[in-house]
C-alpha positions as a Python dict, from the first residue, in 0.01 Angstrom:
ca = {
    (1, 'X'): (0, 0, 0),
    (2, 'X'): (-167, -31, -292),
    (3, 'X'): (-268, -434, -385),
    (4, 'X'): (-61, -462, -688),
    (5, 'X'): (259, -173, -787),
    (6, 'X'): (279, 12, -1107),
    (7, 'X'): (450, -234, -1336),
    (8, 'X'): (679, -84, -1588),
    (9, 'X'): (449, -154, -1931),
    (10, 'X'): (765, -402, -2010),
    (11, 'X'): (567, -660, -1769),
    (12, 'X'): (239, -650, -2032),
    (13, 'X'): (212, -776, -2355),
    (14, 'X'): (-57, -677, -2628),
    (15, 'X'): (-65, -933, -2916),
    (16, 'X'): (-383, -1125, -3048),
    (17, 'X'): (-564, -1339, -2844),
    (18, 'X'): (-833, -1645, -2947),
    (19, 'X'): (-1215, -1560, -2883),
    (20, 'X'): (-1461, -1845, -2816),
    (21, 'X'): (-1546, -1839, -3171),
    (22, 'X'): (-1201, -1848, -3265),
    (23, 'X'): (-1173, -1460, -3351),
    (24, 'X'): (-903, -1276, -3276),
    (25, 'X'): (-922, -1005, -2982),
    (26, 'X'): (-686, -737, -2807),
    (27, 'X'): (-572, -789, -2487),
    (28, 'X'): (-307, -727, -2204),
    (29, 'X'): (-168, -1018, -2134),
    (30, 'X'): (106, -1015, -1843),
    (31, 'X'): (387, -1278, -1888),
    (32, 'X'): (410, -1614, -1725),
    (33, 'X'): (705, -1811, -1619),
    (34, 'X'): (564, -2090, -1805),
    (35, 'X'): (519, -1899, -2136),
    (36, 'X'): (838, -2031, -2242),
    (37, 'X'): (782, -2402, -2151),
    (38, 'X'): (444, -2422, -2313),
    (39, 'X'): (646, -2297, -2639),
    (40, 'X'): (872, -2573, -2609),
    (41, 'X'): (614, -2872, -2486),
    (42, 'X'): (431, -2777, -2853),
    (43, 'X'): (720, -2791, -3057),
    (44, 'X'): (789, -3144, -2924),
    (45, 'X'): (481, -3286, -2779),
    (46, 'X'): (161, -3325, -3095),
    (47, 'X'): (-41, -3178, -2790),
    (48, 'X'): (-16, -3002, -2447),
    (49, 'X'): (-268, -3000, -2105),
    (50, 'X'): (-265, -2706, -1916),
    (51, 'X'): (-346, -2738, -1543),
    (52, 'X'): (-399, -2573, -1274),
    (53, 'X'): (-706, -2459, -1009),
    (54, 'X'): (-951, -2223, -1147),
    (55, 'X'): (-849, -1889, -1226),
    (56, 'X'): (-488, -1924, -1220),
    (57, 'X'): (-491, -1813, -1561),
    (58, 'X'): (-477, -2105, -1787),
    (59, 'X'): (-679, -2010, -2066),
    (60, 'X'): (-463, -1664, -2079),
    (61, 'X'): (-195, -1850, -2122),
    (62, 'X'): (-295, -2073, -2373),
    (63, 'X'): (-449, -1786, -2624),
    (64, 'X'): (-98, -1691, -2651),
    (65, 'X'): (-75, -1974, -2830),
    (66, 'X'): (-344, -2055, -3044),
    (67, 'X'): (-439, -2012, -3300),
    (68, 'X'): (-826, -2071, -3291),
    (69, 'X'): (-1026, -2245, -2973),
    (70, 'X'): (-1357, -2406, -2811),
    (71, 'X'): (-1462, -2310, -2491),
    (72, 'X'): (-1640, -2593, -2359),
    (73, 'X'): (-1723, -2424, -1995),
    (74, 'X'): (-1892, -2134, -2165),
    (75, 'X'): (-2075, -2277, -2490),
    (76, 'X'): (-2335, -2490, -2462),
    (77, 'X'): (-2359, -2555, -2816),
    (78, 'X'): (-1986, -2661, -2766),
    (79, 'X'): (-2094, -2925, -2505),
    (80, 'X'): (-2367, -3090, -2736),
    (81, 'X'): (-2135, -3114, -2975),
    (82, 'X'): (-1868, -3332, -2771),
    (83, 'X'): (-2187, -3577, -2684),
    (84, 'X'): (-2276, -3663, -3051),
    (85, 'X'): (-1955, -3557, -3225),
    (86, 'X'): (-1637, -3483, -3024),
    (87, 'X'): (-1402, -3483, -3312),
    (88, 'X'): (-1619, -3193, -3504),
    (89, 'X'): (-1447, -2984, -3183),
    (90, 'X'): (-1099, -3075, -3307),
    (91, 'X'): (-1136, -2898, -3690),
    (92, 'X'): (-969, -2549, -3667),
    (93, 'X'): (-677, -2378, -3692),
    (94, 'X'): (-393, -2514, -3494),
    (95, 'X'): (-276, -2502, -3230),
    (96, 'X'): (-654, -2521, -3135),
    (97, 'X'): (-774, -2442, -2773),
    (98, 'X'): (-992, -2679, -2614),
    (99, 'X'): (-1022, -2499, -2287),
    (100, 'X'): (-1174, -2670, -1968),
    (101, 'X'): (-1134, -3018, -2144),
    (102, 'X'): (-1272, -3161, -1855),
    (103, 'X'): (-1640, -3086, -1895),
    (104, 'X'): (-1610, -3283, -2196),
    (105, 'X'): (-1421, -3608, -2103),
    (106, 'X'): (-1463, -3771, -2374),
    (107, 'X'): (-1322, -3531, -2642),
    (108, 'X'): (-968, -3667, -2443),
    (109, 'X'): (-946, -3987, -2697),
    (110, 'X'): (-999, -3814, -2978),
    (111, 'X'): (-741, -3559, -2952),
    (112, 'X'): (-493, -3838, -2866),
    (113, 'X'): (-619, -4054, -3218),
    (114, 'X'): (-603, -3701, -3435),
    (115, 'X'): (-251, -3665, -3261),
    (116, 'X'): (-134, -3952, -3414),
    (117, 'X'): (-306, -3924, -3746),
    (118, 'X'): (-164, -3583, -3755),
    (119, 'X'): (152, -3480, -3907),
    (120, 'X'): (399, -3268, -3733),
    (121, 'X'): (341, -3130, -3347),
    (122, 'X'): (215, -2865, -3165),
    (123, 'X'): (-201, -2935, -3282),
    (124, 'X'): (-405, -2906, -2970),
    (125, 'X'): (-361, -2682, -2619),
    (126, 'X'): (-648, -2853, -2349),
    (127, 'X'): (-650, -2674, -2035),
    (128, 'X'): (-790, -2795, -1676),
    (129, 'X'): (-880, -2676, -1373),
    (130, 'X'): (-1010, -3025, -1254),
    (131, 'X'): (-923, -3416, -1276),
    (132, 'X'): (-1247, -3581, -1411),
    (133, 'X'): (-1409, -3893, -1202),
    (134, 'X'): (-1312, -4106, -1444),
    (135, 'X'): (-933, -4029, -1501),
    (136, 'X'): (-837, -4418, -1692),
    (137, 'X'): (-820, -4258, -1991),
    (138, 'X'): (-530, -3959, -1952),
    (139, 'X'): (-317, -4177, -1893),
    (140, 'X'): (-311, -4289, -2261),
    (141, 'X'): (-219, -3962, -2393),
    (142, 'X'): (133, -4043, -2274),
    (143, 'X'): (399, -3944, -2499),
    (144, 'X'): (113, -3790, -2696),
    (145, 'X'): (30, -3499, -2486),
    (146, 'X'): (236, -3318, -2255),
    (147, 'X'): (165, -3178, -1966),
    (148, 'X'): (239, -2868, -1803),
    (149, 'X'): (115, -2706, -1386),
    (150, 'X'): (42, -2347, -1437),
    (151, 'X'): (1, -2209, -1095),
    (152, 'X'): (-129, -1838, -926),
    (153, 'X'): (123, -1614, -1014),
    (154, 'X'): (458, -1576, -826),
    (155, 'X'): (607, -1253, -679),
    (156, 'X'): (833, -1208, -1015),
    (157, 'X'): (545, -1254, -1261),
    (158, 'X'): (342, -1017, -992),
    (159, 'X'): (607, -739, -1072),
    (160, 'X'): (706, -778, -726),
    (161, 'X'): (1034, -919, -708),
    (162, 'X'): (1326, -808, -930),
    (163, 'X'): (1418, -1164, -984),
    (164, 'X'): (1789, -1054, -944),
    (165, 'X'): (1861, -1346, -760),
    (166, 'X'): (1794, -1684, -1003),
    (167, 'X'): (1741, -1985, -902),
    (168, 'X'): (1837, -2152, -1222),
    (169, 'X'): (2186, -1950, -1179),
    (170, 'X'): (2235, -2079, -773),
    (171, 'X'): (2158, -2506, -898),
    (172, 'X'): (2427, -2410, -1135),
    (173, 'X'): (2638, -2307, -818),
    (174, 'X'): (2636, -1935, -876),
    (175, 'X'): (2680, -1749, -532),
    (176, 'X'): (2416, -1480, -412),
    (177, 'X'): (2444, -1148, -538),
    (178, 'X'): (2427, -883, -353),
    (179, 'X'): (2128, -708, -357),
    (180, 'X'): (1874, -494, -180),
    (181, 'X'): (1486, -587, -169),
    (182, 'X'): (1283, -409, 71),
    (183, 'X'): (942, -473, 190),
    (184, 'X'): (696, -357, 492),
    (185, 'X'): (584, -631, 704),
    (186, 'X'): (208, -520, 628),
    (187, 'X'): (300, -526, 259),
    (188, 'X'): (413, -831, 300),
    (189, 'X'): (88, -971, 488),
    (190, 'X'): (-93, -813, 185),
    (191, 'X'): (104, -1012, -60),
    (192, 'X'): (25, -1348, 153),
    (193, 'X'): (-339, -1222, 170),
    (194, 'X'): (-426, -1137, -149),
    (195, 'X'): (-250, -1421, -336),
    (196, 'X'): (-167, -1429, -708),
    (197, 'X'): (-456, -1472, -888),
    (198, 'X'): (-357, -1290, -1254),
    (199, 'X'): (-787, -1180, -1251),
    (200, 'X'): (-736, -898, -992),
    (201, 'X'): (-476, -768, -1159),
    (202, 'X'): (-660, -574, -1433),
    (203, 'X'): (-547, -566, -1777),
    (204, 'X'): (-617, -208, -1930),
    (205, 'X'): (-724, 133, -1770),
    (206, 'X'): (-1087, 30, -1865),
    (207, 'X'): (-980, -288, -1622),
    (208, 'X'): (-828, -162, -1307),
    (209, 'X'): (-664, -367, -1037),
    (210, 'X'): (-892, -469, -761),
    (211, 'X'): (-825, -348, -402),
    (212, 'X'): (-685, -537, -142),
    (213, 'X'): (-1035, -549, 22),
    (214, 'X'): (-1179, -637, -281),
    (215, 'X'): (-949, -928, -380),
    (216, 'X'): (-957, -1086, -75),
    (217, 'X'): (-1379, -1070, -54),
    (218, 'X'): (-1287, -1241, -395),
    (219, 'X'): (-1084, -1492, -294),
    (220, 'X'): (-1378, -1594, -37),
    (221, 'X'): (-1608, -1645, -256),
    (222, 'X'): (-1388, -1847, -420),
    (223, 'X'): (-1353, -2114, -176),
    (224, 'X'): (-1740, -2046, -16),
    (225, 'X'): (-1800, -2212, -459),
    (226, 'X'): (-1559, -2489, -336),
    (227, 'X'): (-1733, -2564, -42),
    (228, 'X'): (-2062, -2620, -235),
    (229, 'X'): (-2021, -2679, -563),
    (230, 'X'): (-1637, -2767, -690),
    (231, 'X'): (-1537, -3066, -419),
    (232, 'X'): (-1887, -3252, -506),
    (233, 'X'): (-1887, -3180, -867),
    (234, 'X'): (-1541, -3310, -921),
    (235, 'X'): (-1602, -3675, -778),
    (236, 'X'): (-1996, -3652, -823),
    (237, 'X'): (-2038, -3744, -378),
    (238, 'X'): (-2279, -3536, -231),
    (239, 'X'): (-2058, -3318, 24),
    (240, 'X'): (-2169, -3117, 339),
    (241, 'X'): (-2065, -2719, 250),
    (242, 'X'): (-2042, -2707, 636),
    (243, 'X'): (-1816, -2967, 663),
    (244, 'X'): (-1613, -2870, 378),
    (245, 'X'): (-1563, -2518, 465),
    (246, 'X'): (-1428, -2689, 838),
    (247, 'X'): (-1174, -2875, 675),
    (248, 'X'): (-1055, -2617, 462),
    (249, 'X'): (-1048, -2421, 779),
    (250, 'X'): (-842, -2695, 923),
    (251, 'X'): (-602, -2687, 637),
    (252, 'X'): (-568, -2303, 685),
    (253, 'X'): (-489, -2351, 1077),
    (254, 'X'): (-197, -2615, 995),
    (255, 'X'): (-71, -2490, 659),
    (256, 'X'): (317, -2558, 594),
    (257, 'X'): (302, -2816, 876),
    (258, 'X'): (340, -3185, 851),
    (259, 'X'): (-23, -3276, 1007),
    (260, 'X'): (-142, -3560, 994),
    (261, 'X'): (-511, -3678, 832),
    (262, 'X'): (-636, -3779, 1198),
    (263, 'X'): (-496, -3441, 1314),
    (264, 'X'): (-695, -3285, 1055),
    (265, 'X'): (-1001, -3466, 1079),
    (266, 'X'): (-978, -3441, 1426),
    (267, 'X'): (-911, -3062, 1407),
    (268, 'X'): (-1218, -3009, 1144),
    (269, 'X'): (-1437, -3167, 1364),
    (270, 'X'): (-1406, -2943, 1652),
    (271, 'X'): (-1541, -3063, 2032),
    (272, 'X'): (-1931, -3201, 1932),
    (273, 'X'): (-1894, -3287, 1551),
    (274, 'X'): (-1662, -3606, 1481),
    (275, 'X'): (-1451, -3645, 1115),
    (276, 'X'): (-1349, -3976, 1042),
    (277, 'X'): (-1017, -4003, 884),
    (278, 'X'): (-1185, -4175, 579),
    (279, 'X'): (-1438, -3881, 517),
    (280, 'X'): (-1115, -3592, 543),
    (281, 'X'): (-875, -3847, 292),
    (282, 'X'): (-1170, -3780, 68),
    (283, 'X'): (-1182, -3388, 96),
    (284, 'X'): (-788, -3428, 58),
    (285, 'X'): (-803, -3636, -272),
    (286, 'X'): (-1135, -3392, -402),
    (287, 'X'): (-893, -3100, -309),
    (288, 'X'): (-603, -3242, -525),
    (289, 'X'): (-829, -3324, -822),
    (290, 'X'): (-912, -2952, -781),
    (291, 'X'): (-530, -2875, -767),
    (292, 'X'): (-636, -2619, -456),
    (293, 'X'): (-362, -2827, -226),
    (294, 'X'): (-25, -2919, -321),
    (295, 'X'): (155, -3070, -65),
    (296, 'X'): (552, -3119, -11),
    (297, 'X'): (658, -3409, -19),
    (298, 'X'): (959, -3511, 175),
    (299, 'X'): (1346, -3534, 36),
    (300, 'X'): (1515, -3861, 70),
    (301, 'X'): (1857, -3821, 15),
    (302, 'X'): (2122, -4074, 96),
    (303, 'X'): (2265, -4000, 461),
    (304, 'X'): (2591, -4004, 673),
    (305, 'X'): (2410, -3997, 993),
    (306, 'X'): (2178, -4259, 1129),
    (307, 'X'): (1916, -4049, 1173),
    (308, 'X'): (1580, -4187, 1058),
    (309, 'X'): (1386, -3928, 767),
    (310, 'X'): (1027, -3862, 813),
    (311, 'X'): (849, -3953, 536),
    (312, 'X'): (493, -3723, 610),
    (313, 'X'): (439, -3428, 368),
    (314, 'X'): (398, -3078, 450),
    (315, 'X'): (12, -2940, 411),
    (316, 'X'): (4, -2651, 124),
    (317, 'X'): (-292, -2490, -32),
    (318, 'X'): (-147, -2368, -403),
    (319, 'X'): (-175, -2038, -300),
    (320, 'X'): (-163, -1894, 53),
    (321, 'X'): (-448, -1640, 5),
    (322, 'X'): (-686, -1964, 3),
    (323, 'X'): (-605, -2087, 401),
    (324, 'X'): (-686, -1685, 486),
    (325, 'X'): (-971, -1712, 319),
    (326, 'X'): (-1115, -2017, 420),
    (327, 'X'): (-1060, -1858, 798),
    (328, 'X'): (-1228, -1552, 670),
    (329, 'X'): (-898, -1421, 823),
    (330, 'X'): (-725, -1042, 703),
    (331, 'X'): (-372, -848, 706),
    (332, 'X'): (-516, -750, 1084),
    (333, 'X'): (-496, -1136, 1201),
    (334, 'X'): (-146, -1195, 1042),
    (335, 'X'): (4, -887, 1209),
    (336, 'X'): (-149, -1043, 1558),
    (337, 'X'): (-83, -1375, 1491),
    (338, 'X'): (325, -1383, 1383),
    (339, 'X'): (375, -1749, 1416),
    (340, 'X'): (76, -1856, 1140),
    (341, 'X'): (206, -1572, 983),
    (342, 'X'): (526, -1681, 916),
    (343, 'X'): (356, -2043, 812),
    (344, 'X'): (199, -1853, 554),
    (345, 'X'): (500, -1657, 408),
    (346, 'X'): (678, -1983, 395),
    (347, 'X'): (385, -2130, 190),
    (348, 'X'): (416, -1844, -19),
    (349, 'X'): (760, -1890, -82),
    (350, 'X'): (707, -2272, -137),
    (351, 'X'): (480, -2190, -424),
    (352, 'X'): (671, -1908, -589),
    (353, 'X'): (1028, -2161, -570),
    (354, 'X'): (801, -2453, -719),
    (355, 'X'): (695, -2152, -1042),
    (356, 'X'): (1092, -2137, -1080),
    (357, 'X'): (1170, -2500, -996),
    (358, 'X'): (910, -2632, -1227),
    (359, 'X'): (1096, -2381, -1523),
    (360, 'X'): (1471, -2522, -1426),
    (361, 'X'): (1330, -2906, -1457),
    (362, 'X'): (1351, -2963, -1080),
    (363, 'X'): (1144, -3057, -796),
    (364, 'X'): (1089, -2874, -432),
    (365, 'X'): (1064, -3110, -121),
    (366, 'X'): (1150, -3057, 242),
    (367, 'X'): (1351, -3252, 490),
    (368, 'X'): (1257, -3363, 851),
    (369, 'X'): (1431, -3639, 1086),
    (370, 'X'): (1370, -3810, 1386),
    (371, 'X'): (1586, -3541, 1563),
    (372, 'X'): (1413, -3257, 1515),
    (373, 'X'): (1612, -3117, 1222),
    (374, 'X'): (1416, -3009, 951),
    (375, 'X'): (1464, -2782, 634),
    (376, 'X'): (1202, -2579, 485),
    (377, 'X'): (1297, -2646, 86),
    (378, 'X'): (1467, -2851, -86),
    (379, 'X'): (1514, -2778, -484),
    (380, 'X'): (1626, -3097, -632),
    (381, 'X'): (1727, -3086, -1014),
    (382, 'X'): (1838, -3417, -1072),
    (383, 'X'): (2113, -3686, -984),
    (384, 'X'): (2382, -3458, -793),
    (385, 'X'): (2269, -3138, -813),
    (386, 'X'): (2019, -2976, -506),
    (387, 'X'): (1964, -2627, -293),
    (388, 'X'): (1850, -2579, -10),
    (389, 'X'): (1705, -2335, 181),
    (390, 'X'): (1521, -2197, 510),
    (391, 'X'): (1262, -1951, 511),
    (392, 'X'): (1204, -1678, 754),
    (393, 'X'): (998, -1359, 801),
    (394, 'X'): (1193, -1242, 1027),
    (395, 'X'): (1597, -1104, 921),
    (396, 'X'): (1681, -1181, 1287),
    (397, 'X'): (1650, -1543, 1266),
    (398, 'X'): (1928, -1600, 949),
    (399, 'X'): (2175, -1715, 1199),
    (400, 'X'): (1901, -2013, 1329),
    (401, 'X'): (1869, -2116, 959),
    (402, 'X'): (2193, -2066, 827),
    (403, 'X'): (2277, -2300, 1126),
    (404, 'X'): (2001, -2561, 986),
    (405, 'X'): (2128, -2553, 668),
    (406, 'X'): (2476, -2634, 741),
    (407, 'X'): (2414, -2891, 1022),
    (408, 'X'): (2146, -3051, 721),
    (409, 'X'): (2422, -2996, 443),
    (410, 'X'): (2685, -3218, 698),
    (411, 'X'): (2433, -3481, 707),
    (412, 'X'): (2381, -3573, 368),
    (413, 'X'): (2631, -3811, 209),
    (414, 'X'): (2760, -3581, -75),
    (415, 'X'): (2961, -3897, -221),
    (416, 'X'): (2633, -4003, -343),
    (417, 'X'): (2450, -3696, -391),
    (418, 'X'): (2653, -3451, -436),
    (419, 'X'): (2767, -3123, -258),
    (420, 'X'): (2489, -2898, -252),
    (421, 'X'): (2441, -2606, -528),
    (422, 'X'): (2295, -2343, -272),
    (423, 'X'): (2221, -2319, 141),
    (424, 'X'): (2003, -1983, 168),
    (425, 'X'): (1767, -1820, 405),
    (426, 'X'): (1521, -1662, 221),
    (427, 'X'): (1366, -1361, 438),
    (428, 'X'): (1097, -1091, 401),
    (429, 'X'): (1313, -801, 320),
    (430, 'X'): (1665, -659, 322),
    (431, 'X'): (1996, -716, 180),
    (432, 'X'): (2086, -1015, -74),
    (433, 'X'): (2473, -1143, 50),
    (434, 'X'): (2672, -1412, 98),
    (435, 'X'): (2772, -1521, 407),
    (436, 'X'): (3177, -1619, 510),
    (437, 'X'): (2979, -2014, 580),
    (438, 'X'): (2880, -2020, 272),
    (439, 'X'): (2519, -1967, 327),
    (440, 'X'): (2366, -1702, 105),
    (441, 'X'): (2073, -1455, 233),
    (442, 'X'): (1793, -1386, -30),
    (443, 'X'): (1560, -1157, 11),
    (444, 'X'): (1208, -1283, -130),
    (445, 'X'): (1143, -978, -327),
    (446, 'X'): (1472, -1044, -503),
    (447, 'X'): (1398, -1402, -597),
    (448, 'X'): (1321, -1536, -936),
    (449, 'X'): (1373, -1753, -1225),
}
């Protein structure tokens, strides 16, 4: 298979972009799910933050936008400029790009003062790829700047998935639609391998998609610049690459899994080499500043049964391409190693329903009980109104989840939280239907917004 299909020129968008020096520029730009909240965050919000890890394609996004912009990871003149004068940065055009805020810290007040000295909305785009050491002061930007998680790119934005089946239209109680999505197991392992980072894509014939062979040599490198710059840069501790790399590794082993930090730590230290739980919570917390892990956190909904929830979350890197990676792992391993492979689909699927989630203003947890039941995702959209679903590689095993989903659907006391919007199975590949129990079957390469 080729790493990325021929997307029908519908997917790309030329229109001007921002250059560091605030001159316009020509560009493909391929659309994001969260093009059409950042529109909205600016015409309400006087300014709006951009996160995400590195390379998910923030600053992309955010030339969309603007209107003129400072790159403060790329000019050095830029950076001097925030030490003696930070609001000299701020005069431009608006909405004015101030991309990788971060490096600059201390630029963050003074876009919150010219917010409110400002008339109107929609001023300033920052974008992040990392949670400074000293974080007091974001959190006085509130009701001042918005915020909005751009992640790697999900199978619809990919060109992937046909997006036929919505998950804004099944919370509004829609039933599945019958559809047909097929996809190779190997492409699939591809997809799970290679990840969604928007820079392999290419953006013109003079930029041509990387291969799979490349991406994923890409995507190593990536994390090898975790391991020994990112994780100590972003909380300023002198970290062991070595060490790092061997808790990433452990986070690759037990992705979509509710391990522990002592099974972690214990796992990353392997038989002669001991990781306290203190020095792993601090990889975990570097890794979150980072945004590289997102984990997913439990559901708590009110029950009819007296079984007791779990409250641990499950282990997620934001994309799934990172855990291969950091286990210098390849399509070869996940086709001869079908359990972590199906961890890793599920992962994938966790991030590509939090893309759409995050879009319908709702929230994806899981479930897990002291009896062994346990449900993969759960979308909740607010008081009353919830999906969820199982996720499996396999088509073979809808009946196991289907049965999961409605045993889960009998415990929850719908009186107080309602009857659920959805139960699906979301699978690799094959037919979209709804089943006589009510469960619908979703095909991943038919899921979207």
């Amino acid at each position: 298979m080729t790493r990325y299909p021929d997307i029908p020129s519908r997917h790309f968008v030329r229109e001007p972009a921002v250059t560091a020096r605030g001159r316009p520029e020509s560009r493909e730009y391929r659309p994001r799910v969260a093009d059409t909240e950042l529109k909205r965050r600016l015409g309400r919000s006087g300014a709006v933050l951009i996160e995400g890890p590195r390379a998910c394609g923030k600053t992309a996004t955010a030339r969309r936008v603007a209107a003129s912009a400072v790159m403060l990871d790329a000019d050095r003149s830029a950076r001097r400029a925030a030490g003696v004068d930070p609001a000299f940065l701020l005069e431009g055009e608006t909405p004015r790009l101030i991309d990788e805020w971060q490096v600059a810290p201390e630029i963050w007040n003074h876009v919150r003062h010219a917010v409110d000295d400002r008339r109107g909305r929609g001023h300033f785009v920052l974008t992040g790829s990392a949670v400074p050491p000293d974080d007091i002061t974001r959190h006085t930007g509130a009701g001042r700047i918005g915020r909005l998680r751009l992640r790697p790119m999900s199978l619809l934005e990919l060109g992937w998935s046909t997006g036929q089946v919505s998950l804004k239209r099944l919370l509004a109680g829609e039933p599945v639609q019958s559809t047909l999505a097929e996809s190779t197991i190997p492409q699939l392992a591809e997809l799970v391998c290679t990840g969604g980072w928007p820079g392999h894509l290419g953006s013109s014939k003079d930029d041509p998609p990387l291969s799979a062979a490349d991406a994923m040599a890409e995507i190593r490198d990536y994390v090898g610049e975790i391991c020994r710059a990112d994780i100590g840069r972003v909380d300023g501790s002198g970290r062991d690459p070595a060490r790092v790399g061997r808790f990433l590794q452990s986070l690759g082993r037990n992705v979509a899994t509710c391990a522990s930090m002592a099974t972690l730590a214990r796992d990353a230290g392997g038989p002669d080499r001991h990781l306290d739980k203190y020095t792993a919570s601090s990889y975990m917390t570097a890794l979150e500043r980072l945004m590289i892990v997102e984990d997913q956190p439990p559901w708590a909904p009110h029950l009819r049964s007296r079984s007791r929830l779990r409250a641990s979350p499950k282990r997620h890197f934001v994309d799934p391409s990172l855990a291969v990676a950091a286990l210098s792992a390849s399509t070869d391993h996940l086709l001869h190693d079908f359990e972590w492979f199906g961890l890793l689909f599920e992962s994938m699927v966790i991030r590509d329903l939090r893309v759409y989630a995050q879009a319908a203003g709702a929230t994806v947890h899981h479930y897990r009980d002291n009896t062994g039941l346990e449900v993969d995702a759960v979308v909740d959209a607010g008081p009353g109104r919830w999906a969820a679903f199982e996720i499996k590689l396999g088509a073979s095993r809808v009946d196991d989840g289907a049965m999961a989903l409605l045993k889960f659907a009998d415990r929850v006391d719908v009186e107080r939280c309602g009857e659920p919007a959805a139960l699906g199975v979301i699978v690799g590949s094959g037919y979209g239907y709804g089943r006589p129990d009510g469960v619908g079957v979703i095909p991943v390469g038919a899921l979207g917004l």
